[in-house]
C-alpha positions, 0 to 999 in steps of 0.5 A: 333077296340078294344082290350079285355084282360078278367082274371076273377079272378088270376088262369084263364090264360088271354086271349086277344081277339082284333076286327078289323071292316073289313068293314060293315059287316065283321069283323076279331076276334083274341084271343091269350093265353099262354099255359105253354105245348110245341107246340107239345102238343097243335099241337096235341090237336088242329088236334085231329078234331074229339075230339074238341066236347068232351072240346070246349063249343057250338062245338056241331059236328066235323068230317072229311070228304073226301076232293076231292083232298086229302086234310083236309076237316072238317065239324064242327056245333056249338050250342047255345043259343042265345036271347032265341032260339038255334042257330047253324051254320054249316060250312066245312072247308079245312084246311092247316097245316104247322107243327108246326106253323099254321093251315090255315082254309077257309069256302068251304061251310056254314051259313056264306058269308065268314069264314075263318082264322088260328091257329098260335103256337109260342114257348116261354119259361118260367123257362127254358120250353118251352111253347107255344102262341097260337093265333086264327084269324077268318074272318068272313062275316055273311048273312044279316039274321044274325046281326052283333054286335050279332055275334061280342060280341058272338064270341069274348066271345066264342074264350075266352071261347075256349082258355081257354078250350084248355088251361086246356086240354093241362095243363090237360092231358097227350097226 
């Protein structure tokens, strides 16, 4: 288990990413990041799905798809260099809101064993706003073809990354 709290230098919001070794080959990755925009906001920019791949780094595709019970089923690609060759892992979610707290997530189909995890938005308030805690919690189970230590450091970097890029949208742009 460890705990990261990254600030590269005093304008970038700090992100805190913490890495639970669920067992040998699982692992649970979160990252927490205070947005000064209400939970409205941030709700909105995270269910915009399709929208993902215009801000979020290496989020290479999004889209809806039919969901055969009439549910939320979202296909979602992500592409990067990893050790000098490309690496893209394809994942189809469904996906549960609870407006406004959480947005829970499981893999029904993918490149990995086992993904699945949740968005959590908690209000706080700064000079009488309020603003929100948003916390992302992934499970992840990779195949054995894939290497797990690559894919802890990998991940927790790009869950930094990711917070950060919603974080400058929503202080950003006006929805």
């Amino acid at each position: 288990m460890g705990i990261d709290s990254s600030t590269p230098d005093h304008n970038t919001p700090e992100v805190a990413i913490q890495v639970d070794k669920l067992s040998e080959r699982q692992r649970q990755i979160s990252a927490k990041i205070q947005i000064p925009q209400p939970i409205e906001k941030v709700w909105k920019i995270l269910t915009d799905y399709e929208s993902l791949p215009d801000f979020i780094p290496n989020l290479a595709h999004s889209r809806l798809l039919e969901h055969p019970e009439g549910g939320i089923r979202l296909e979602q690609i992500g592409s990067q260099n990893l050790l000098n060759f490309k690496f893209c892992a394809r994942v189809v979610l469904d996906l549960e809101e609870l407006f406004p707290k959480l947005i829970q997530f499981n893999m029904v189909e993918g490149d990995f064993k086992g993904f699945s995890g949740s968005w959590c938005l908690d209000p706080y308030f700064f000079s009488e706003q309020q603003g929100t805690i948003l916390c992302y919690t992934i499970q992840i189970w990779p195949k054995l073809t894939m290497p797990i230590s690559i894919i802890e450091r990998r991940l927790s970097k790009d869950l930094q990354t990711n917070l950060l890029a919603i974080h400058q949208r929503a202080t950003e742009f006006s929805l």
